[in-house]
C-alpha positions as CSV (number, residue, x, y, z in Angstrom):
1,X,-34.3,-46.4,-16.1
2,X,-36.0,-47.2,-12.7
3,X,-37.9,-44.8,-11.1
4,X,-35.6,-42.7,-8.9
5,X,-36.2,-41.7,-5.4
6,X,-35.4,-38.0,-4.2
7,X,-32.0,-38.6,-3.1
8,X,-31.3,-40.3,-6.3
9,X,-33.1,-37.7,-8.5
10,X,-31.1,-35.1,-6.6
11,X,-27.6,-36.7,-7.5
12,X,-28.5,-36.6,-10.7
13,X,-29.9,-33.0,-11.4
14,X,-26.8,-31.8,-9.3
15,X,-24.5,-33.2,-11.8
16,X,-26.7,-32.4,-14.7
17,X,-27.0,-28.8,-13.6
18,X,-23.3,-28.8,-13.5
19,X,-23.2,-29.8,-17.3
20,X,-26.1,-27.6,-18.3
21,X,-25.0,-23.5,-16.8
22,X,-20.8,-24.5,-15.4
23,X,-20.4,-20.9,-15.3
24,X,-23.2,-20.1,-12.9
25,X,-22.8,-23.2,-10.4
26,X,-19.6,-24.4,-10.7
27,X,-18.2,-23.0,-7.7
28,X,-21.8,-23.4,-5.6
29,X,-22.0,-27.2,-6.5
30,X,-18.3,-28.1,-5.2
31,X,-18.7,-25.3,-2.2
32,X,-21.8,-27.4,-1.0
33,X,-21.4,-31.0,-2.2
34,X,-19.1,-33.3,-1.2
35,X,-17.9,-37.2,-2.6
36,X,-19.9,-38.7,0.1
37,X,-22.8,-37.5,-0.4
38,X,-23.6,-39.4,-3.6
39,X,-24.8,-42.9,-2.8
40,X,-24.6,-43.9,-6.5
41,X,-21.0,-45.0,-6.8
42,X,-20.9,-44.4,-10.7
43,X,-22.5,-40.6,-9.8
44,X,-19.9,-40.1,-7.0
45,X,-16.9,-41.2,-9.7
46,X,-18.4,-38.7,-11.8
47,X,-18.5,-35.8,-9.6
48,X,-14.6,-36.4,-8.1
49,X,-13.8,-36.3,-11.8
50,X,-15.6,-33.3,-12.5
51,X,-14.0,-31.7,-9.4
52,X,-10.5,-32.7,-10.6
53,X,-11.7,-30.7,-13.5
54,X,-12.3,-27.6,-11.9
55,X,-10.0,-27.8,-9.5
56,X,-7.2,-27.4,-12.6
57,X,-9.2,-24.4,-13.8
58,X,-10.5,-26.1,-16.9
59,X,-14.2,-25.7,-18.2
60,X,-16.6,-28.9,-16.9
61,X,-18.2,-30.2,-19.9
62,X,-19.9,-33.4,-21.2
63,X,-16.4,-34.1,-23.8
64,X,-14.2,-33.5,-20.7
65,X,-15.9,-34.9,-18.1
66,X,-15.5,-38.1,-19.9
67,X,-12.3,-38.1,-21.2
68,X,-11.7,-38.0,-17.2
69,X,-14.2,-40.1,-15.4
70,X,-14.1,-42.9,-18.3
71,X,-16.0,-44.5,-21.3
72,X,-17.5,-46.7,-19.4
73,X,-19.4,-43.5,-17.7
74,X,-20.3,-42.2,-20.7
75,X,-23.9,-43.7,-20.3
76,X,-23.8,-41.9,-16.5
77,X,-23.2,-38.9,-18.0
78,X,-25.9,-38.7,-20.8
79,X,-28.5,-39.7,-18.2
80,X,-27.4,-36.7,-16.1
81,X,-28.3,-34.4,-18.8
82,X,-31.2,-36.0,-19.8
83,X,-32.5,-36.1,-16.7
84,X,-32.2,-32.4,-15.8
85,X,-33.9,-30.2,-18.3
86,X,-33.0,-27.0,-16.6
87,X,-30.2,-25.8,-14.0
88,X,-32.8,-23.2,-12.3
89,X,-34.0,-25.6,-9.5
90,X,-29.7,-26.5,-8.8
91,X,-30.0,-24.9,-5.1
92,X,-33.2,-27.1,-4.4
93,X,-31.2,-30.1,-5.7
94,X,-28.0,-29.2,-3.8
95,X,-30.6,-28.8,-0.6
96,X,-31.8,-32.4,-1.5
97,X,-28.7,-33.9,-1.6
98,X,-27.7,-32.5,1.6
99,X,-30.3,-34.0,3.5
100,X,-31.0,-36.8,2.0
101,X,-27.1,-37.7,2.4
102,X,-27.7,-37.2,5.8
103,X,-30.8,-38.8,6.8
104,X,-28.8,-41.8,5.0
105,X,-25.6,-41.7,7.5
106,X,-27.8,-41.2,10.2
107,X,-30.1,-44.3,9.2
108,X,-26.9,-46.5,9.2
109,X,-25.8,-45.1,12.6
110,X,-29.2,-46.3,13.7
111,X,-29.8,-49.7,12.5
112,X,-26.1,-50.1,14.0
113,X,-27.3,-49.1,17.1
114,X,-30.2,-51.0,16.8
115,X,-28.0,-54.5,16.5
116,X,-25.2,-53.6,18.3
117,X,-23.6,-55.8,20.8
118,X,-22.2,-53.6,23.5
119,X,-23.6,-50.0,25.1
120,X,-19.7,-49.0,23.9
121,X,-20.7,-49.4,20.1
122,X,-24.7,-48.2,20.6
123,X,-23.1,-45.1,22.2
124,X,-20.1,-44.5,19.6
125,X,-23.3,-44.9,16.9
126,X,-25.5,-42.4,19.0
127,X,-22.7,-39.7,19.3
128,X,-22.1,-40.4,15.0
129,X,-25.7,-39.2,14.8
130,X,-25.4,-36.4,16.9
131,X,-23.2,-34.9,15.0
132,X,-24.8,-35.3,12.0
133,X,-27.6,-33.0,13.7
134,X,-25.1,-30.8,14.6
135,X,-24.0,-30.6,10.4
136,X,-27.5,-30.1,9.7
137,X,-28.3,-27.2,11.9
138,X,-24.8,-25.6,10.9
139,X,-23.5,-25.2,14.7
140,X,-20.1,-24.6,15.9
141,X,-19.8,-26.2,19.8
142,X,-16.7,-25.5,21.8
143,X,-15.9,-25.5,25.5
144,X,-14.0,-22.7,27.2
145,X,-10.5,-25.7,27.4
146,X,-11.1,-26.2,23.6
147,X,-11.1,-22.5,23.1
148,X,-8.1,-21.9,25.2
149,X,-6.5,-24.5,23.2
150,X,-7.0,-23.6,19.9
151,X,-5.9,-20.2,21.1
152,X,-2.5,-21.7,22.1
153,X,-2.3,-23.6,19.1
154,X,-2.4,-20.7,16.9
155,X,-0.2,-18.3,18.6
156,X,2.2,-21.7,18.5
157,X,2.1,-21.4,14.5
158,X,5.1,-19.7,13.7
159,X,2.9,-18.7,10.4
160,X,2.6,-14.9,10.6
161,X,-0.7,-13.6,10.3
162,X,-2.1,-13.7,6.8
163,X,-3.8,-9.5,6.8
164,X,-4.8,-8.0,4.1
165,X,-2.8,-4.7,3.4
166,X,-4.0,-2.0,1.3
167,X,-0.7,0.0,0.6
168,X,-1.1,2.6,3.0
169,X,1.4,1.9,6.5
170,X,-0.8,3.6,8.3
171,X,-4.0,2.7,7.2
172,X,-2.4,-1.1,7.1
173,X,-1.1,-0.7,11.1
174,X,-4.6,-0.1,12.0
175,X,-6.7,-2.8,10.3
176,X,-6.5,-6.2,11.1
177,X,-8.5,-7.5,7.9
178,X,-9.1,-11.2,7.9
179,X,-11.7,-13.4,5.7
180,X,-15.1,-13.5,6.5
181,X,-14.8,-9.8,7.0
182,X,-16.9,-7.1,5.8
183,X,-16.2,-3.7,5.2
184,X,-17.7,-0.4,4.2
185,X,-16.0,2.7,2.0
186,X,-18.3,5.7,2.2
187,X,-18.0,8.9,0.4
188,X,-20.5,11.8,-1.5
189,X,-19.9,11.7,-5.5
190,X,-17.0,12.8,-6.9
191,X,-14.6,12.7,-3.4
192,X,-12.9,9.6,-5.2
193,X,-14.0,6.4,-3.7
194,X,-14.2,4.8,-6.9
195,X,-10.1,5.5,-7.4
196,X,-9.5,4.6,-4.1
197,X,-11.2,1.2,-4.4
198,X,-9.4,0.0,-7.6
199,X,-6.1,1.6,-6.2
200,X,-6.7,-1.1,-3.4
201,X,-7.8,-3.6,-5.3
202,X,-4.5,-3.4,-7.8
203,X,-2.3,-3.5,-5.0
204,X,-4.1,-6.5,-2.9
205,X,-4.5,-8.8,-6.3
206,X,-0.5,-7.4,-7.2
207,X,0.5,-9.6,-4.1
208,X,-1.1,-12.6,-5.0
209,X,-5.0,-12.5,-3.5
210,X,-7.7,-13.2,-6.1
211,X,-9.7,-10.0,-6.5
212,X,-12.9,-9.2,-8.0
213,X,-14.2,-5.5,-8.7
214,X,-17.6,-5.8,-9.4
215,X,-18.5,-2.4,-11.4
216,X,-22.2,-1.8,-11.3
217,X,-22.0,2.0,-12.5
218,X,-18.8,2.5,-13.9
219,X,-19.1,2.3,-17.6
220,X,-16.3,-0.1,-19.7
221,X,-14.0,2.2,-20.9
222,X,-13.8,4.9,-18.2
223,X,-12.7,1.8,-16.0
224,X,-9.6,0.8,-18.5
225,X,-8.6,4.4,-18.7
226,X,-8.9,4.4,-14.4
227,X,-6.9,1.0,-13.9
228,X,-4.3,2.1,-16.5
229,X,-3.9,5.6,-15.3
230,X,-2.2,4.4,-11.8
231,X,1.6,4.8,-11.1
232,X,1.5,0.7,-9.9
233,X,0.2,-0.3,-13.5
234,X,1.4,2.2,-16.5
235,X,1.0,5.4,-15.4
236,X,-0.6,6.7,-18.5
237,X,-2.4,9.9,-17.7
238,X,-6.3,10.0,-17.8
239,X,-6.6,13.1,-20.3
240,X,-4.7,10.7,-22.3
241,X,-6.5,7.9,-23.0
242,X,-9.7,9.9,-22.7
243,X,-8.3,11.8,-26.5
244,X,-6.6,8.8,-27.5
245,X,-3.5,10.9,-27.8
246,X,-1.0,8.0,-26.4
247,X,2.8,8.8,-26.8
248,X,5.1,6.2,-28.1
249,X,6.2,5.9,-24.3
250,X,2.4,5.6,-23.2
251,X,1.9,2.6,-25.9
252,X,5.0,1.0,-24.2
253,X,4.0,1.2,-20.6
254,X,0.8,-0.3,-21.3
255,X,2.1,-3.2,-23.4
256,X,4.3,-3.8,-20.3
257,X,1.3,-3.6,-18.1
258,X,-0.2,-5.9,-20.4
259,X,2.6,-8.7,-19.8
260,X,2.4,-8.0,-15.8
261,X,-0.6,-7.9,-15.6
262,X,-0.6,-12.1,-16.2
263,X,0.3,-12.4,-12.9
264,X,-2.3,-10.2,-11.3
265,X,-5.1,-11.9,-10.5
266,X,-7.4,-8.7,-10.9
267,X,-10.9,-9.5,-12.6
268,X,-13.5,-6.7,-13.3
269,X,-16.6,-7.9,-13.9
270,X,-19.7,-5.8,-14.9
271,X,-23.6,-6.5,-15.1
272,X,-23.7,-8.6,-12.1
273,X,-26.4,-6.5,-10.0
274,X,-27.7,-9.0,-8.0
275,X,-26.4,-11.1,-4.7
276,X,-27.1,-14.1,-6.5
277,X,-25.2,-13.4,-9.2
278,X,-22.0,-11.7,-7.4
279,X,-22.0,-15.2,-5.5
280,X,-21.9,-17.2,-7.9
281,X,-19.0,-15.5,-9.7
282,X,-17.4,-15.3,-6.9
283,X,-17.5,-18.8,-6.4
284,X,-16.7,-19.4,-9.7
285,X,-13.9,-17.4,-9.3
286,X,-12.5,-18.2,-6.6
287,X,-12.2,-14.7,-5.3
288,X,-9.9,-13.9,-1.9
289,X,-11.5,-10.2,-2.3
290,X,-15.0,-8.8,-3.8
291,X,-15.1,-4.9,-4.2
292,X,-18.9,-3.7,-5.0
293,X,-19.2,-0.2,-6.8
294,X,-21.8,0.5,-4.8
295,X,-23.7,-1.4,-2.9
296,X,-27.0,0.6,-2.8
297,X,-27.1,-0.5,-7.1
298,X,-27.9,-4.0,-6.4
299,X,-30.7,-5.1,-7.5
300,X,-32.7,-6.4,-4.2
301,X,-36.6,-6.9,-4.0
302,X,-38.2,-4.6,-1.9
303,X,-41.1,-1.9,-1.2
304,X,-38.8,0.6,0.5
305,X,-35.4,1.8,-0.7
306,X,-34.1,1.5,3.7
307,X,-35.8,-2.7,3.4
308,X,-34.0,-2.7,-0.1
309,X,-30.1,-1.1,1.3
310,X,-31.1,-3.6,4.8
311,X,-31.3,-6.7,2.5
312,X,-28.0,-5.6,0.9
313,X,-26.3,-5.3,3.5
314,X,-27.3,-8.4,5.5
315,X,-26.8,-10.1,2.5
316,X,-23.3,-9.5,1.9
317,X,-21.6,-9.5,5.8
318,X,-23.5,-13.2,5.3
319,X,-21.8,-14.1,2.0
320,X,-18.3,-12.7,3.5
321,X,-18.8,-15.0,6.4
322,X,-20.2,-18.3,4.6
323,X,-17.5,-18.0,1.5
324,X,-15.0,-17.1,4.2
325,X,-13.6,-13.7,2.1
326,X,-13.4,-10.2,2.5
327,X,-15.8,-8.0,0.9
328,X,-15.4,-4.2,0.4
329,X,-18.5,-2.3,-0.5
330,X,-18.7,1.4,-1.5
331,X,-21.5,3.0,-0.6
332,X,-22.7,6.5,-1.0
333,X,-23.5,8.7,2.0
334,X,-26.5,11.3,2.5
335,X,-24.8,15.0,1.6
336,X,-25.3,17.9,4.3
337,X,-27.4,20.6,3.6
338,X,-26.4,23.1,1.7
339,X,-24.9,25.9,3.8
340,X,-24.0,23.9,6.6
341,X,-20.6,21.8,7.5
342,X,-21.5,18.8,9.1
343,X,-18.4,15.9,9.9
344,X,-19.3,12.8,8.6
345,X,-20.4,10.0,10.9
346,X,-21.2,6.3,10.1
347,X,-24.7,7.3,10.5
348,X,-24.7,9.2,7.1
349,X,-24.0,5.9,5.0
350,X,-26.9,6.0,2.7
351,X,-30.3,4.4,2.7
352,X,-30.0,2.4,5.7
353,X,-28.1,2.3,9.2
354,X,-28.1,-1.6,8.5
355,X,-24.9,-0.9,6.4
356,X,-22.7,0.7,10.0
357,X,-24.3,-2.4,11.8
358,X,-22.8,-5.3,10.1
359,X,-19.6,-3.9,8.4
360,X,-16.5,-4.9,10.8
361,X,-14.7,-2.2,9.4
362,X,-16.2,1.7,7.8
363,X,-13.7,3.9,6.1
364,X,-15.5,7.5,5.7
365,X,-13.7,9.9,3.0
366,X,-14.3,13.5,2.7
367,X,-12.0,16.7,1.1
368,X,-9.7,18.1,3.1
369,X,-10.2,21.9,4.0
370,X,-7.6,22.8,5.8
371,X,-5.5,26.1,5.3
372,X,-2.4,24.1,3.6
373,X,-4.3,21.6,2.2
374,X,-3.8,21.2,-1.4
375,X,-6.8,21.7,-3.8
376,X,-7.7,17.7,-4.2
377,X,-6.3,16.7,-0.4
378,X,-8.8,14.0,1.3
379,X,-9.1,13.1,5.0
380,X,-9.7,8.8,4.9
381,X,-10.9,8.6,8.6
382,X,-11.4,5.0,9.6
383,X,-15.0,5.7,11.5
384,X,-15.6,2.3,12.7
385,X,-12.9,-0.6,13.7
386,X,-14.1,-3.7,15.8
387,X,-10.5,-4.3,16.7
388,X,-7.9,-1.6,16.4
389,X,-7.4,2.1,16.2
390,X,-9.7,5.0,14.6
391,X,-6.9,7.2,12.4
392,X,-7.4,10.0,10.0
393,X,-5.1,10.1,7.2
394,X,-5.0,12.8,5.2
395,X,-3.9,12.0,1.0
396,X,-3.4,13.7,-1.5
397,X,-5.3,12.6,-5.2
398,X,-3.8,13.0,-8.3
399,X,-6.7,12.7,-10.5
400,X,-4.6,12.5,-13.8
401,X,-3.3,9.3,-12.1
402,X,-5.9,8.1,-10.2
403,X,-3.8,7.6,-7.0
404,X,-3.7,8.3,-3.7
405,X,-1.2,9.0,-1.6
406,X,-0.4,9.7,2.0
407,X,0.1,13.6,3.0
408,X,1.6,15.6,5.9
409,X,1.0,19.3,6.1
410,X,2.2,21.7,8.2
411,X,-0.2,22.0,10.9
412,X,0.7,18.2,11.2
413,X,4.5,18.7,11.5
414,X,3.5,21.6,14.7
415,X,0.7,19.6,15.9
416,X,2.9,16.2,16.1
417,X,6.1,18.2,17.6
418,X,4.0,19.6,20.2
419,X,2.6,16.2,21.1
420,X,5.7,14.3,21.4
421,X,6.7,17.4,23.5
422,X,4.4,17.1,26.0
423,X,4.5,13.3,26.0
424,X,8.3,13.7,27.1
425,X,7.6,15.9,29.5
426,X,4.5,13.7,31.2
427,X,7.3,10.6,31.5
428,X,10.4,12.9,32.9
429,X,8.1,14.0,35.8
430,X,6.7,10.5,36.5
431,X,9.9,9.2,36.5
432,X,10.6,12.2,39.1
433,X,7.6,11.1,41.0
434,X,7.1,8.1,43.3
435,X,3.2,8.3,41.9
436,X,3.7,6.3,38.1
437,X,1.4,9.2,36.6
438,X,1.9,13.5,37.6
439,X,-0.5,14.6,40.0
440,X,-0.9,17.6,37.9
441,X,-2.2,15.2,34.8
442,X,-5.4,12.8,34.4
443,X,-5.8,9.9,33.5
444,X,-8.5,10.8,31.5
445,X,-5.6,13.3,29.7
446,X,-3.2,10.7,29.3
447,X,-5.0,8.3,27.5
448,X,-5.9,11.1,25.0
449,X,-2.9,12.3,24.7
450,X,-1.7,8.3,23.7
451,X,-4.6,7.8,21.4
452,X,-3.3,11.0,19.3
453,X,0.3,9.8,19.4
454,X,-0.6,7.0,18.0
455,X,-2.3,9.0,15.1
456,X,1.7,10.7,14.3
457,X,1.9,10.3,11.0
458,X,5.7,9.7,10.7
């Protein structure tokens, strides 16, 4: 074989790399790479084959990649191998094929513009290159019309909007979760957040998204005994499993779960303690939704454990937005003192404040202490919402079940009468009134008052 030049090498290497680890860059090789950029025609075959494979969800190997691409590619296939010793350097080759690609589109554009006939066909040429310079530094461009107009287009789509809901009305009212977003779940051992997580994450994969629950403290079987324990799956209480004392009812539940659970696209995934590694299974995956148990347990180089928690935490809101998915991390928070009540704030996220800057959304749970609270009630306070309402919610957690669910006491019941009460009787005396709002009322009142209206839990 001739000696290969760097865009040639890298075609190559990508390909073999594929071949070599599929598991671990599988789903970065066909994120990054496209068709075009292989200039080799017999390399480019090769990778739309190996794509078709993947696509279908079978494994890429040398045996089916040539049933697919050919015998005639056989030879193409081999060389890829051979030529790639090791799949460590794959995000240098992918980098390599990236630009070479483009420095080769935009050395085309420019011998066109360098022969061409009219200003019309140097200028179309010109604007070709421009945009590859745009590709290579990543930049989105759009003028206030185009914005206005996409805008226009979207609210035109009779699609509804594709949020993701977690099971809770309320809870589900007041987020608008899209992908790209990133979002925090904070709570001191042993309040539940663990349950709580994996009771979302059954009930988001249970309507179709792929979900991921990456467990990074959680040992094996504690988990199985958690995710089998909830109402949604089989209901088998934890003491149960725990003593291996299963009823003949139990045993049928759970081999009922089992045959559901074919159509849940639920994966738990363990030992993956690094960002590099949670992408890449991700991407392997295909994952809608990643929940992290916790985030402060990946493994992140650093001096200092706030750099360390910082690198997280940048780290993920980046891979939420570049995968375009919705990550969920659980994070622990820094106790009070003892001796003294403090409310939880955003600001008590462990390790570093990094965590509050770049999650869109921070849910912060705490036990309930309220006079007719139940022993295991929780108040899940949504601390931090870029684009919709703050509520509390107060649940109640069956911890035989692992399950949460939605609670109203009392002093709810009195509080919420009173409040629609005195809304009532704000609008019968501005409706009295030629002033829209009562002298004897503030604005300032009034919009309280609708903020905790909107908190009724009923």
């Amino acid at each position: 074989m001739a000696v290969l030049n760097a865009w040639e090498q890298a075609q190559y290497s990508v390909i073999g790399s594929l071949l070599r680890e599929p598991d671990e860059w599988a789903g970065e090789i066909f994120q990054s790479a496209t068709p075009a950029m292989f200039g080799n025609k017999a390399l480019r075959h090769v990778f739309e084959a190996a794509r078709e494979i993947w696509s279908a969800g079978t494994p890429v190997d040398p045996v089916t990649l040539g049933a697919k691409a050919g015998k005639e590619y056989s030879q193409t296939i081999v060389d890829c191998v051979n030529l790639t010793p090791t799949a460590v350097n794959c995000g240098a080759y992918l980098k390599i094929l990236q630009e070479q690609a483009r420095l080769s589109a935009m050395q085309v554009e420019a011998l066109s513009i360098s022969t061409a006939e009219t200003v019309e066909d140097a200028t179309e040429s010109y604007e070709k290159i421009g945009k590859l310079l745009a590709a290579t530094e990543d930049i989105e461009d759009y003028s206030l019309t185009e914005m206005i107009g996409m805008y226009l287009d979207r609210m035109n789509d009779p699609t509804p909007p594709d949020y993701l809901h977690f099971g809770m009305d309320r809870l589900d009212s007041a987020l608008a979760v899209t992908p790209g977003m990133f979002l925090i779940i904070g709570a001191d051992s042993s309040t539940g957040k663990t349950a709580l997580a994996l009771q979302f994450a059954v009930h988001i994969a249970k309507a179709g998204k792929r979900v991921g629950f990456f467990s990074l403290e959680t040992p094996q079987e504690p988990l199985q005994n958690r995710i089998l324990s909830q109402h949604q799956l089989a209901g088998i209480p934890v003491p149960s499993s725990q003593q291996k004392k299963l009823t003949d009812e139990d045993y049928a539940r759970a081999a009922q779960a089992g045959i559901l659970s074919q159509d849940i696209p639920l994966r738990v995934i363990r030992k993956a303690n690094t960002l590099e590694k949670i992408r890449a299974r991700t991407l392997q995956r295909r994952f809608d939704v990643v929940f992290i148990d916790y985030v402060q347990l990946i493994d992140v180089q650093g001096k200092e454990r706030f750099d360390v928690v910082t690198r997280i935490s940048m780290g993920l809101h980046r891979m939420a937005q570049e995968l375009g998915i919705v990550i969920v991390g659980l994070s622990q928070v820094t106790p009070p003192e003892k001796g003294k009540k403090v409310k939880l704030t955003v600001d008590d996220l462990r390790e570093s404040r990094q965590l509050k800057q770049d999650a869109d959304i921070v849910l912060l749970m705490t036990k309930a202490t309220g006079k007719d609270d139940p022993p295991e009630a929780r108040i899940l306070e949504v601390a931090k919402n870029k684009d919709g309402r703050r509520p509390k919610l107060r649940l109640n957690f069956d911890p035989t079940h692992m399950t949460f669910t939605p609670l109203i006491t009392m002093d709810d019941i009195r509080s919420d009468g009173r409040l629609v009460r005195q809304h009532q009787e704000m609008q019968r005396k501005a409706q009295e009134k030629t002033d829209p709002v009562p002298a004897d009322v503030k604005p300032s009142e009034m919009a309280e008052l609708s903020e905790e209206l909107e908190d009724i839990p009923f």
